[in-house]
C-alpha positions, 0 to 999 in steps of 0.5 A, spaced: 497 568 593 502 561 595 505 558 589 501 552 589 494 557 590 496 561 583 497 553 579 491 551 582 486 558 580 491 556 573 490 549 572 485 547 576 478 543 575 476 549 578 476 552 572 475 547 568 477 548 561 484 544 564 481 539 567 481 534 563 489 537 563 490 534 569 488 528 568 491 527 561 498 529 564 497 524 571 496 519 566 503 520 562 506 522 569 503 514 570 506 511 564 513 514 565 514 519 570 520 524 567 516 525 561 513 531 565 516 537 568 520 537 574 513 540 579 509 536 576 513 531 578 514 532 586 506 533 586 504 527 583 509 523 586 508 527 593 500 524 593 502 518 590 506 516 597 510 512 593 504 507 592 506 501 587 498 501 585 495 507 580 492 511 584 485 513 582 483 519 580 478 522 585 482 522 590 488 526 586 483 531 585 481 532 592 488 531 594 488 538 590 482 541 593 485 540 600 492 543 597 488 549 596 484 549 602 490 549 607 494 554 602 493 560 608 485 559 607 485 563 600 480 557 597 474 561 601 476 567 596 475 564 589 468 567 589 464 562 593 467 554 590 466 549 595 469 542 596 462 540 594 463 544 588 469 543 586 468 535 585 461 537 582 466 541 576 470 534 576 465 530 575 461 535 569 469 535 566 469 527 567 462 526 563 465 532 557 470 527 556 466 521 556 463 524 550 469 525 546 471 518 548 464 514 546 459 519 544 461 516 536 456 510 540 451 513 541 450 518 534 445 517 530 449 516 524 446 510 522 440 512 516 438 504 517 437 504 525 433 509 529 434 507 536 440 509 540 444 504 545 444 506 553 451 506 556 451 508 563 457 512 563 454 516 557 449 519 563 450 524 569 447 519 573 453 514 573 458 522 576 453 523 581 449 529 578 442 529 578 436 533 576 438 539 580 445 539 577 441 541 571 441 548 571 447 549 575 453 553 571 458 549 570 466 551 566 465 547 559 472 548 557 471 553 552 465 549 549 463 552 542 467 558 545 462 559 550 465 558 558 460 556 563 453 553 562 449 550 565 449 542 565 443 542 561 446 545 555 452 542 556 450 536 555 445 538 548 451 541 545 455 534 547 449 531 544 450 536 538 457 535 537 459 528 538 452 524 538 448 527 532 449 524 524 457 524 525 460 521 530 468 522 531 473 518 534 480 521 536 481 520 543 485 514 542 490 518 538 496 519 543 500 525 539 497 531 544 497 536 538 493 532 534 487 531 538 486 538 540 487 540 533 481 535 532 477 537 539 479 545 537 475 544 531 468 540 533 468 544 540 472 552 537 465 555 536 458 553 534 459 549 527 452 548 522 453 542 518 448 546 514 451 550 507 450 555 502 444 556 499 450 556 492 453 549 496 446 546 497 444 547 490 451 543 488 450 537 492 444 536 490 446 536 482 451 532 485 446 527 488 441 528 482 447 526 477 449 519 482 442 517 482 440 519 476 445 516 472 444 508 475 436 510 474 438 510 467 443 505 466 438 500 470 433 502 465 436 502 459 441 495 461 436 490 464 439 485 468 447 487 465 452 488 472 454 495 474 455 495 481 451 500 482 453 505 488 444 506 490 444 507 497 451 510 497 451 517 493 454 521 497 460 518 496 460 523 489 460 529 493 465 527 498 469 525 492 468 533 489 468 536 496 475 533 497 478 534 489 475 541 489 477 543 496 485 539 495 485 544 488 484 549 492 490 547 497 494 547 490 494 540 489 496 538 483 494 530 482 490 526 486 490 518 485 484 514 487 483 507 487 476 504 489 474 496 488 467 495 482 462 498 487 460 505 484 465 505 479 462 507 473 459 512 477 465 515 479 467 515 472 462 519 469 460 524 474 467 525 477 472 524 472 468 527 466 468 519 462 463 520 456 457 517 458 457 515 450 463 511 450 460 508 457 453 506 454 458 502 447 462 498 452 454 495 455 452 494 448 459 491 447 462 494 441 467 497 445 475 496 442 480 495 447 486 500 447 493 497 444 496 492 448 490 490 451 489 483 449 484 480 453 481 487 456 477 487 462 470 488 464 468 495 464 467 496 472 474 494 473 477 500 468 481 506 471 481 513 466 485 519 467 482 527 466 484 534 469 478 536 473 478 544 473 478 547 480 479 554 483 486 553 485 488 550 477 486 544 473 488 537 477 490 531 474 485 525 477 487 519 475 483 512 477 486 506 477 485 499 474 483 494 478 482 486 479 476 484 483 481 482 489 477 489 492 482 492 497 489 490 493 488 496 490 490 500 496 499 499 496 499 499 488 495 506 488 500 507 494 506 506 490 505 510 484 504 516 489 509 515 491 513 514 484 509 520 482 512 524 488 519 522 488 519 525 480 516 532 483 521 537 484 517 541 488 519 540 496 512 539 499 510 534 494 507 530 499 502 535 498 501 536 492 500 529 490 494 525 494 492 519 494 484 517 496 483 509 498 474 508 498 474 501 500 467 496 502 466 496 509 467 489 508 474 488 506 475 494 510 476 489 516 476 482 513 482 484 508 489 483 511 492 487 506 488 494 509 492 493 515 499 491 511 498 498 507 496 502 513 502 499 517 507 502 510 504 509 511 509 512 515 515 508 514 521 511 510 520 508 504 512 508 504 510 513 506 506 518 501 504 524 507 497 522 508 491 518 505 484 519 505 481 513 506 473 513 505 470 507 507 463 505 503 459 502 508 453 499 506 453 494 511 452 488 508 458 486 505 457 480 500 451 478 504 453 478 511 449 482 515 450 480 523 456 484 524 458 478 528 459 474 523 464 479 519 468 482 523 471 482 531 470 489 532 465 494 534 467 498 528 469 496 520 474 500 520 477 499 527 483 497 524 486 503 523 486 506 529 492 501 530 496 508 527 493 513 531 488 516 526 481 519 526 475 516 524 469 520 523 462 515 522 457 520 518 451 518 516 451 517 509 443 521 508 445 527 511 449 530 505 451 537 509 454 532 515 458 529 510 460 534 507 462 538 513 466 531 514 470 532 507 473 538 509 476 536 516 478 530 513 482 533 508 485 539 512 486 534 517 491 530 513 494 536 510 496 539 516 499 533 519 501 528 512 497 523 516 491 517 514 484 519 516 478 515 514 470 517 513 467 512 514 460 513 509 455 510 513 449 508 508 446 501 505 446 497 498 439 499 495 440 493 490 443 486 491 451 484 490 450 486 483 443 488 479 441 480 478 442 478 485 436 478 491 438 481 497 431 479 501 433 472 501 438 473 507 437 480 510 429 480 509 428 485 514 434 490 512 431 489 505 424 492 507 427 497 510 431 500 505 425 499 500 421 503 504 426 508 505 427 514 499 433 516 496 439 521 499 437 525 493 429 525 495 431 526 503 435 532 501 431 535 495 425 535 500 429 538 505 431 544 500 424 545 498 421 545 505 427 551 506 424 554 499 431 553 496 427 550 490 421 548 488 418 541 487 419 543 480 426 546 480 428 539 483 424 534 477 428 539 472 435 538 475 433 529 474 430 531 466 437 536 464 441 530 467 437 524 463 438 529 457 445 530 458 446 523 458 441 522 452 446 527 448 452 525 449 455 530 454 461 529 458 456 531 465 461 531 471 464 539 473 469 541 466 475 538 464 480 541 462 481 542 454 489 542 453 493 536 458 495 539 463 500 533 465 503 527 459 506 522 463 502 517 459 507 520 454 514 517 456 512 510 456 510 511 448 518 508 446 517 503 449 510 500 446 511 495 441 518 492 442 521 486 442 525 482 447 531 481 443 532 487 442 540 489 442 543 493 447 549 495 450 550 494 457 558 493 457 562 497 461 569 500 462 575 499 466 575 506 468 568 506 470 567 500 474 574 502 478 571 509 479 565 507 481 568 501 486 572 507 489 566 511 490 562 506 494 569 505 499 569 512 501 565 513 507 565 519 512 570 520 517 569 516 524 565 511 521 567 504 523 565 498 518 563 491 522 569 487 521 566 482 516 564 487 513 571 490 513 573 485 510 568 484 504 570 492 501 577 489 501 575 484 498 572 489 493 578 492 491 582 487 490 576 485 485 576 492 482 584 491 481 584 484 477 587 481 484 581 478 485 575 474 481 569 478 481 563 475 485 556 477 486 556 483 491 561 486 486 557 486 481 550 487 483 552 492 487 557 495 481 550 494 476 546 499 481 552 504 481 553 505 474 545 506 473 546 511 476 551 514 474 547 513 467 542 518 472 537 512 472 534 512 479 534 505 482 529 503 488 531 497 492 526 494 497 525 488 500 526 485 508 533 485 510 535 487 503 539 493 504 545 487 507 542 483 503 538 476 507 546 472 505 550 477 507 552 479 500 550 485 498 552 491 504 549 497 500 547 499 506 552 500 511 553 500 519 556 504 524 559 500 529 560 506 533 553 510 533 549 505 529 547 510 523 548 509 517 551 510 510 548 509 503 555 509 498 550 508 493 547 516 493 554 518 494 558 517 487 557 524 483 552 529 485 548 529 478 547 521 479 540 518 478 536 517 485 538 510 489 533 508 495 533 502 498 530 500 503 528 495 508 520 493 508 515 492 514 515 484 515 509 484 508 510 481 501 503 482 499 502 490 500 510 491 499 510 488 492 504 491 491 506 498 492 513 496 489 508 494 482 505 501 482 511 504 483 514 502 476 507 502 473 508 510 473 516 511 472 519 506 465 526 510 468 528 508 475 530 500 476 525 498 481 527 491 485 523 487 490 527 481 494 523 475 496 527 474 502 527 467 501 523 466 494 518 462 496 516 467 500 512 471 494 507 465 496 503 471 500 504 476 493 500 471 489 494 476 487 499 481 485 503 477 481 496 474 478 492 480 478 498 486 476 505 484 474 503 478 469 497 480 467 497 487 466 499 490 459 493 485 457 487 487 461 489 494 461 496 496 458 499 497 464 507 496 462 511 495 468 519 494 468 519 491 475 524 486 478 523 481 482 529 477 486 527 470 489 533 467 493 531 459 489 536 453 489 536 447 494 540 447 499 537 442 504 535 447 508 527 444 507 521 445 504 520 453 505 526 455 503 527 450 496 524 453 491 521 460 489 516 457 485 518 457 479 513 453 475 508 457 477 511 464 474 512 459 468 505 457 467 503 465 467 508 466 461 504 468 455 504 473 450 511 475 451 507 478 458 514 477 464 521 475 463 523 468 467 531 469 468 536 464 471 542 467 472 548 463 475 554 467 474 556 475 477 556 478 469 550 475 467 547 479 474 550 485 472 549 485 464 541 482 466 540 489 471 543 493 467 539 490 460 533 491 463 534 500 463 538 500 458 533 496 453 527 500 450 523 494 453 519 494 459 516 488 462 517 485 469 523 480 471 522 474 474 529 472 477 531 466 480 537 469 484 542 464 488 544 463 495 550 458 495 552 461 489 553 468 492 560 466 493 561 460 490 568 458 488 565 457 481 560 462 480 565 467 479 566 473 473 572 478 470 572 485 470 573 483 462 566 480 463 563 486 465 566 491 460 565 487 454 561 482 455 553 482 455 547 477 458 547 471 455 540 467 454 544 461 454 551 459 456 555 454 452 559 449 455 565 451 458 571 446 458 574 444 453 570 438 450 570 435 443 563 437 440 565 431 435 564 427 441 558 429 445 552 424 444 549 427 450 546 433 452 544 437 458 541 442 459 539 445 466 538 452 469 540 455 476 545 452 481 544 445 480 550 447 473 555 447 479 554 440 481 554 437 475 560 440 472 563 438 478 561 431 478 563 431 471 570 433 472 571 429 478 569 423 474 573 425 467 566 425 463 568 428 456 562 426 451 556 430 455 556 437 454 552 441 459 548 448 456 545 453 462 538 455 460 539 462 462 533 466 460 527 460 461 522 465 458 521 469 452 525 462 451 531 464 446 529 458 441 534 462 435 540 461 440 537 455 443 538 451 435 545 454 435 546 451 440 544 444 439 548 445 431 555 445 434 554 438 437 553 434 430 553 427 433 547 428 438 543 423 441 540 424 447 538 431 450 537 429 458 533 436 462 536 437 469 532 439 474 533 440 482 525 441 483 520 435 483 518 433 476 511 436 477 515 444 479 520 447 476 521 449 469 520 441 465 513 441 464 512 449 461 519 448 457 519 442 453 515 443 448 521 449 446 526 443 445 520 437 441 518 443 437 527 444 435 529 438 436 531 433 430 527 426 430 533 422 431 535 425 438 530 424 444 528 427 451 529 424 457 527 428 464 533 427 470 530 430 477 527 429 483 520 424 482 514 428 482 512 431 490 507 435 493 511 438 497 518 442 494 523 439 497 524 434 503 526 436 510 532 431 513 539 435 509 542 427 509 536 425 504 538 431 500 544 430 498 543 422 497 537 426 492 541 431 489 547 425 488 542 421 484 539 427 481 545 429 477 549 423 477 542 420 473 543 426 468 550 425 467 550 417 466 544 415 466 543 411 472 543 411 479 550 409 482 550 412 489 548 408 494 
């Protein structure tokens, strides 16, 4: 037999498990000719004839009949196929793959629609087969495990497998492994969604106790919101199917965040709440937890329990959510991350899962979706898989028409953007969904990517319990209202397979209502003793306050050391040479030869962190060289281009340094960064605005998480946010971070403001925040020209004996007798007005640095303002508009301490609807006036 001839019997559509092979690897030799091998290569290339036009593939597959038939007229011998045949078997391969591809368009996975779309290449017809094609035995590629069948039983098993109550959607994913996987598991043999008997009987107690705990809370408080999950119960066996199955795979935590949308049913059924102390909080004689100031409404709480499964208890912890629906997805996904990075063993990926369920709405229609998915398999994000199940009851808020809440055929479509499968189930058929559960999870533990259920179901209620759905959706409505519940579709189902009685089944509802009426905890056990107790290490941390005294000086030897460690780098690795030239620079610094500047320094805050073995976590766009070339933790390689981190270098029993650059998000970055430090009080978590502005796009999380929090949930986060501010004249984007706003959230000691102007006060603030047992989040106004700005500079005494200063005293040598007037300012516009005032011999006004804006430091303030006993007028300085900046939301701090005789006066820009002007001339004429009208009073430039 000729060469050609054996690869033809072997790979051929002639036998047509590998048809579809060929096709496959034509496409890749199409995409790139020497990603396949050599052989494949010439013959492709060879039918091709070098024609520029992709060749269509009819005409290859004849090309290679032809091939065989002229290879010494061995073709006869293959047990009768003809060319007619051999085109037939190519065309049964064509409509097998078709399935795969857009069988999901066609299944009958909708419990609200019962007819079902025509497409044309979904029918034999559009092949050329035709009813006497229909009993013709034809190569399946192993179908169901069988090889040949007729073309009838083809497509019915077709039907089965890719156009039932499940649609499945895979064939986009570009990784081979991943796909066969997928096929091998729907195609590999004759799979029943059916269960036990044993496994029927535990989804519908399931089933009874979703519905059966929003019957009873519809009855008992009328009229009262719980965002009931009737018409989508299914998601509560999905969710115990997946955390049974996940314990027995020795899963050890899994984290869920979902929006309010059957929260509390998740709650009690799931995670073992005690429906009593549910029931307290509709009657409202529920008492918030310490710390919890204002507290939230109860659909909006989050819990934590250890759920017993057959592989050992696992810890399942639900997170606290704002009605913001999907901003829950990169907190939930930083705080694995956090989680897996604390868990020594090396599979953690694995042993810590995180679980996303979201509305099928703000699955598609809320950017942030995107922004998380687009983290998961990044470096710095990636938490080895998340299981996405999207709640799809089809109407969002009150919007229906799919063409009005989304551009895409599905909801979830934005995931396929990562190369992830989605299987759509219909949410009234339980053993699909389950059947879907399980290849999900086995999915994303054998390859640590995202998968999504999409739980195709309905709202049985309107938006919350008051709301009258009919109004907008009349005919939806009429249909769901006639339609009986997943628990009555499945009990029935099991009494008319003699499961159970009519009778067993009114039982199982009366036993739930009497669990419930009594009290019980009536999810599966939870474990009696804790297995885990991290809520424990926040407890020092409780109840401190600010001013809290601590150490975060230095020694000589220790900076110089740690200096030295972030010089050494590997052999042959070649710095940039500005790069060169700043490390140089450092070790002058580190010698006494040079002032220390802010690189220096922050950088030496982080290498003694860690040398204490506090972890450090640094993200942020472009943070590891720093926006304005400052920093330089992360070095480049001029020769290869790899990289080198110093910082992970300086003494195997340091603390863990990462740093990382973000994808190009604030929202989700910020976000995860929040969840991160929310579960680790010991590692310094850092997230840099590229320019502070840019926080802009993070509003929901500073509002909704960092800020508010410890109050609504007494959830306590260290987090650290550096926004680059200071006017500079590069326009109205990339002025001002914003600082009115942080200061307007300020209450309640919630977030620390911090202005810091000097190298020493960066390193002392850094440092402050690990060392002192105090964890709230940091707002830092960090500099841009003050990055190597002649007089931003500290000494090496500053670091090792020095501390954070909240307010820095006048630093020339004025007469305090003398001083009639005062100002007081914060961040760069210091500079400007202690060089005018040299420049122009002033010795009357003193200039004070508010250095921490909040919790304002109203005793050092009044030490102050008591050296100066000959004070007049108090002028506030400040480069923004009067109506941002810190004027408005700190003066109260200087009327409430200030003496009757001394006045208040503001010296700024004038108030603006926009942060800064555009033209650099007009700039410097407004910064001219702004610090010359502080200093003497008027205006003197022209």
């Amino acid at each position: 037999m000729s060469d050609l001839l054996k690869l033809f019997r072997e790979s051929s559509s002639l036998y047509g498990s590998n048809a579809n092979f060929i096709e496959e690897l034509y496409e890749q030799y199409l995409q790139d000719p020497d990603s396949v091998e050599d052989s494949w290569k010439q013959k492709f290339g060879h039918i091709r004839s070098d024609s520029v036009q992709e060749t269509a593939h009819s005409p290859i597959i004849e090309r290679f009949a032809s091939l065989a038939q002229q290879s010494q007229g061995r073709l006869a011998k293959l047990q009768g196929f003809t060319e007619q045949s051999v085109k037939k078997q190519s065309a049964v391969a064509r409509l097998i793959n078709h399935y795969r591809v857009r069988g999901h368009q066609i299944a009958t996975n909708n419990p609200l629609h019962t007819t079902t779309p025509y497409f044309p290449d979904l029918d034999p017809a559009y092949y050329g087969l035709t009813e006497l094609d229909m009993d013709t035995l034809f190569d399946t590629g192993t179908l169901y495990g069988v090889d040949r069948l007729p073309l009838r039983d083809i497509i019915s098993t077709l039907k089965e497998i890719y156009c039932g109550n499940i649609g499945t959607e895979y064939m986009h994913i570009v990784d081979t492994d991943m796909k066969r996987w997928i096929k091998n598991r729907l195609e590999g043999a004759k799979i029943h969604h059916k269960l036990s008997a044993e496994e029927q009987m535990s989804t519908l107690l399931f089933l009874t106790a979703a519905e059966g705990i929003e019957k009873y809370l519809h009855n008992t408080f009328v009229g009262q919101k719980r965002f009931s999950l009737e018409g989508g119960e299914s998601l509560i066996p999905i969710l115990d199917n997946i955390l049974q199955r996940a314990g027995e795979k020795q899963t050890k935590e899994v984290v869920i965040g979902m929006a309010h949308r059957g929260r509390l049913n998740v709650l009690v059924n799931i995670l073992g709440k005690n429906p009593s102390k549910l029931f307290e909080e509709f009657k409202g004689i529920h008492i918030p937890a310490p710390g919890m100031n204002s507290g939230d409404v109860k659909y909006h709480m989050g819990f934590s329990s250890d759920i017993v499964t057959p592989g050992g208890p696992i810890h399942v912890t639900l997170a606290f959510n704002p009605s913001h629906l999907e901003i829950i997805n990169p907190v939930v996904e930083g705080s694995v991350r956090a989680r897996q990075d604390r868990d020594p063993r090396a599979d953690s990926h694995n042993t810590i899962l995180p679980i996303l369920i979201h509305g099928d709405a703000a699955f598609a229609g809320q950017g942030v979706v995107m922004e998380t998915l687009n983290m998961a398999g990044t470096r710095g994000f990636s938490t080895g898989g998340t299981v996405h199940i999207v709640v799809n009851n089809q109407i969002g808020f009150t919007t229906s028409n799919p063409a009005d809440a989304r551009s895409t055929l599905y909801c979830t479509d934005v995931a396929n953007m990562v190369q992830i499968p989605v299987f759509h189930v219909n949410g009234d058929d339980p053993e699909a969904v389950l059947f879907v559960a399980k290849m999900a999870l086995d999915f994303r533990m054998t390859f640590n990517k995202d998968v999504v259920i999409d739980l195709i179901c309905y709202r049985r209620l309107g938006h919350n319990e008051a709301d009258e759905p009919a109004t907008t959706q009349p005919l939806m409505y009429k249909h769901i209202r006639n339609r009986p519940t997943t628990r009555h579709i499945f009990a029935n189902k099991l009494i008319e397979a003699g499961v159970i009685s009519k009778e067993d089944a009114i039982q199982l509802e009366q036993d739930y209502v009497r669990k419930l009426e009594s009290g019980q905890v009536v999810s599966r056990p939870i474990a009696n003793e804790k297995v885990y107790s991290y809520s424990a290490i926040w407890d020092k941390y409780l109840n401190k306050k600010w001013t809290q005294a601590c150490k975060t000086a230095v020694s000589l030897d220790v900076i110089r050391f740690c200096n030295k460690q972030l010089q050494i780098l590997p052999t042959g690795f070649e710095l940039h040479p500005r790069v060169g030239k700043i490390m140089d620079s450092r070790r002058k610094m580190a010698a006494g030869a040079l002032p220390l500047d802010w690189g220096f320094a922050e950088n030496l805050a982080y290498a003694t962190l860690a040398m204490e073995k506090y972890n450090v976590r640094l993200t942020g766009q472009d943070v590891g060289r720093g926006t304005f070339f400052h920093r330089h933790a992360v070095l480049h390689n001029q020769i290869d281009g790899s990289t080198y981190q110093p910082l992970s270098h300086l003494d195997p029993n340091q603390g863990r340094v990462q740093i990382y650059d973000s994808l190009l998000s604030e929202e989700a970055v910020l976000g995860f960064e929040y969840g991160y430090s929310s579960t680790t009080p010991d590692c310094l978590v850092i997230w840099e605005a590229q320019f502070g502005d840019f926080a802009n796009g993070a509003q929901v999380v500073i509002d909704q998480f960092i800020t508010s929090g410890e109050t609504k949930w007494g959830r306590l986060s260290g987090l650290v946010m550096l926004l680059p501010h200071g006017y500079e004249g590069q326009g109205p984007e990339h002025s001002s971070a914003r600082l009115e706003r942080y200061m307007q959230l300020c209450a309640e000691h919630n977030i620390q403001v911090c202005t810091p102007t000097t190298p020493a006060q960066i390193f002392h603030l850094l440092r402050r925040q690990m060392i002192r047992t105090y964890r709230k989040p940091l707002i830092i106004m960090s500099p841009k020209s003050l990055l190597r700005h002649k007089l931003a500079v500290s000494t090496l005494e500053d670091l090792s004996k020095g501390k954070f200063q909240t307010i820095i005293s006048e630093t020339d040598s004025i007469n305090p007798k003398n001083v009639k007037r005062m100002v007081l300012c914060a961040g760069k516009v210091y500079f400007d007005l202690l060089e005018t005032r040299r420049e122009t011999h002033t010795d009357d006004v003193a200039i004070v640095r508010i250095e921490q804006l909040y919790p304002f430091p109203d005793k050092r303030f009044k030490d102050e303002i008591a050296k100066y006993p000959n004070l007049e007028l108090m002028i506030w300085c400040q480069e923004e508009p009067k109506n941002q900046g810190a004027w408005y939301q700190i003066r109260h701090h200087f009327v409430d301490t200030l003496a009757t005789q001394i006045n208040l006066q503001y010296a700024g820009r004038a108030a603006s609807a926009s942060p800064a002007v555009g033209n650099f001339k007009k700039h410097l004429e407004q910064q001219k006036q702004v610090v010359e009208s502080a200093l003497f009073g008027n205006y003197k430039g022209k």
